[in-house]
N, C-alpha and C positions, 0 to 999 in steps of 0.2 A: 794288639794290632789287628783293624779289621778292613784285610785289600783285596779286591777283587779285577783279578786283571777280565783285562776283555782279548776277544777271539781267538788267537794260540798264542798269547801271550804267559808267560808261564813266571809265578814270582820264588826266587830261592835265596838261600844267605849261605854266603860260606864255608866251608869248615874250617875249623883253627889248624892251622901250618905247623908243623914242629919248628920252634925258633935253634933246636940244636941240630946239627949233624950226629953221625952213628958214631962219630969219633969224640963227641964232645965238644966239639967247638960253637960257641956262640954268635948264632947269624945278626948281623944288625937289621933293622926296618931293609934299609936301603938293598940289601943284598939277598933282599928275600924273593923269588917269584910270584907273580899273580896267581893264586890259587885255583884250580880249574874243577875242584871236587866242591857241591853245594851238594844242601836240604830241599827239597821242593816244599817251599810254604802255602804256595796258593798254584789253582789252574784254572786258565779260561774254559771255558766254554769249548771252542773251538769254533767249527763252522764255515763258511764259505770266506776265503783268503784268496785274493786276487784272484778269483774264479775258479778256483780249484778247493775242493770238502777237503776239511784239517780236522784229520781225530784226534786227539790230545792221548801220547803213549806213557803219560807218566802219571802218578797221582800225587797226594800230600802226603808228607812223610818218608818219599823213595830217598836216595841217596843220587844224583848225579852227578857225571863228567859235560863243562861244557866246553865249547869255542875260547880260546886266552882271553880276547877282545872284544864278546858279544855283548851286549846289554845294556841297560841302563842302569845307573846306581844311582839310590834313593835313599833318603833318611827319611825314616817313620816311625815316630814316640823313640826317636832314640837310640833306635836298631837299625844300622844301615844293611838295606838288601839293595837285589840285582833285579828289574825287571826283563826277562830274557823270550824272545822268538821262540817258538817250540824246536824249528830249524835249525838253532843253534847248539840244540841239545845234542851230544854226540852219543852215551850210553849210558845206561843204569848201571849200578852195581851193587851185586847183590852177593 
């Protein structure tokens, strides 16, 4: 996969969810949450965003927490990722 987002656009893919509880129990699709922990695959540039200079605070490879709702989800060679606002990024974790 070769993506390059533009201006603080920032590209990440999920982390896999535990489908059980600590008790055991197995979650279905349906009763699972949208995952808010990703990989940072790609990062724009950054640069001038609606008039205001946008440093990009993450790089490829970090671990993020984003927004439940933010981004866009894409399929590319097969692998679906999230193209996401840098804005929407809430923390790293490290």
């Amino acid at each position: 996969m070769n993506i390059k987002p533009l201006f603080d656009r920032v590209v990440i893919k999920n982390l896999e969810t535990e489908t059980t509880t600590k008790s055991g129990i197995v979650l279905p699709g349906t009763a699972k949450e949208k995952p808010q922990m990703a990989e940072v695959l790609a990062v724009g540039p950054g640069g001038m965003v609606d008039g205001k200079t946008t440093t990009m605070c993450v790089n490829v490879g970090q671990k993020i927490i984003y927004s439940k709702y933010a981004g866009t989800e894409v399929k590319i060679d097969g692998q679906e990722v999230i193209i996401v606002k840098m804005g929407d990024i809430l923390a790293v974790v490290e």
